[in-house]
C-alpha positions as CSV (number, residue, x, y, z in Angstrom):
1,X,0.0,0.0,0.0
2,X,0.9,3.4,-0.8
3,X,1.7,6.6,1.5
4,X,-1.4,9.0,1.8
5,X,-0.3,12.6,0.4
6,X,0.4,15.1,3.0
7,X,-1.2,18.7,2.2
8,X,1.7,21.2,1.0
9,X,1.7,23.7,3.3
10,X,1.0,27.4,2.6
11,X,4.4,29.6,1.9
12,X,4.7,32.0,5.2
13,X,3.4,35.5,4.6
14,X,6.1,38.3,4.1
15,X,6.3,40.5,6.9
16,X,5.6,43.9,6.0
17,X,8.6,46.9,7.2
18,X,7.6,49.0,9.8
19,X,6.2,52.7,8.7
20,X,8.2,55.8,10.3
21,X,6.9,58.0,13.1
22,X,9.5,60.7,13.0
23,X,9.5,62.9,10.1
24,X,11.7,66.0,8.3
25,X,9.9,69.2,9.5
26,X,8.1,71.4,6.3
27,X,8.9,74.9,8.0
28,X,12.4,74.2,9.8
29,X,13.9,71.7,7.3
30,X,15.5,70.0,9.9
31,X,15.6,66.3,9.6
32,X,13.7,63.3,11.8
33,X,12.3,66.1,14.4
34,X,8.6,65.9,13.8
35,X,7.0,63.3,15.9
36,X,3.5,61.9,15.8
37,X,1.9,61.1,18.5
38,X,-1.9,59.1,18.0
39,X,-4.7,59.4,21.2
40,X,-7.5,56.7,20.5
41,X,-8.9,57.5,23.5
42,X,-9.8,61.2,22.2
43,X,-9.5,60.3,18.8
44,X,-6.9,63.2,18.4
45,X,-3.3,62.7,16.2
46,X,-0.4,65.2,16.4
47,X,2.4,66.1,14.7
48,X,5.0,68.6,16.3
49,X,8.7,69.8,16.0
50,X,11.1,69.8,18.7
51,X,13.0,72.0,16.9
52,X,11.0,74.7,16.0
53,X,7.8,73.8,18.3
54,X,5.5,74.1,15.0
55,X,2.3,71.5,15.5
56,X,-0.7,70.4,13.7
57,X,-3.5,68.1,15.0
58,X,-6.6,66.5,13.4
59,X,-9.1,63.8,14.1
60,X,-8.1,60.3,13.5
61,X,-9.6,56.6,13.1
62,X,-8.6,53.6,13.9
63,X,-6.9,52.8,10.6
64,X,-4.7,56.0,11.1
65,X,-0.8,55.5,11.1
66,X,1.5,58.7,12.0
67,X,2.6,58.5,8.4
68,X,-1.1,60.1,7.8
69,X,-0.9,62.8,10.4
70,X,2.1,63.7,8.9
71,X,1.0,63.9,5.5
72,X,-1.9,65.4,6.4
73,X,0.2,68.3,7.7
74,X,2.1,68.4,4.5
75,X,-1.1,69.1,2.4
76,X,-2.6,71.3,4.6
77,X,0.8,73.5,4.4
78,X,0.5,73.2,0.5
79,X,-3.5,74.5,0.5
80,X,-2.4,77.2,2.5
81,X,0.4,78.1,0.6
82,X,-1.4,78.3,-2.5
83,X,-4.6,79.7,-1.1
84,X,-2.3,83.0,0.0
85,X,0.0,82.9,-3.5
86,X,-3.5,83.2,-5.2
87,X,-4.3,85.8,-3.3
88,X,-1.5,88.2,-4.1
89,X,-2.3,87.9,-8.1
């Protein structure tokens, strides 16, 4: 009699790299200074310099990494930005 064929097991499941928390600030330039810090309990996610003490908050989920807070910063610098440059024409 014949050996029963075992089930080939599943290849293991790559292990995705860890996203950053610290960040290059947009007004001082200076690099890995911006740190984003996430509070589920208030639902509250904030970025801010150590350098310069510039900060920006905003409301988060539970799907929110600090790569989001921080690049929620970073468009809300760019609306601003172009919101005044439209304004001096």
């Amino acid at each position: 009699m014949g050996k029963r064929k075992s089930a080939a097991k599943p290849p293991p499941k790559k292990r995705m790299d860890k996203l950053d928390t610290v960040f290059c600030c947009p007004f001082c330039n200076h690099g890995s200074s911006v740190e984003c810090r996430i509070d589920m309990k208030n639902l509250i996610g904030e970025a801010s310099c150590r350098i310069c003490q510039e900060n920006f908050s905003t409301t988060v989920n539970a799907l929110t990494e600090p790569i989001d807070i921080y690049s929620e910063w970073i468009d809300e610098c760019e609306r601003v930005n172009t919101v005044e440059g439209d304004d001096d024409a």
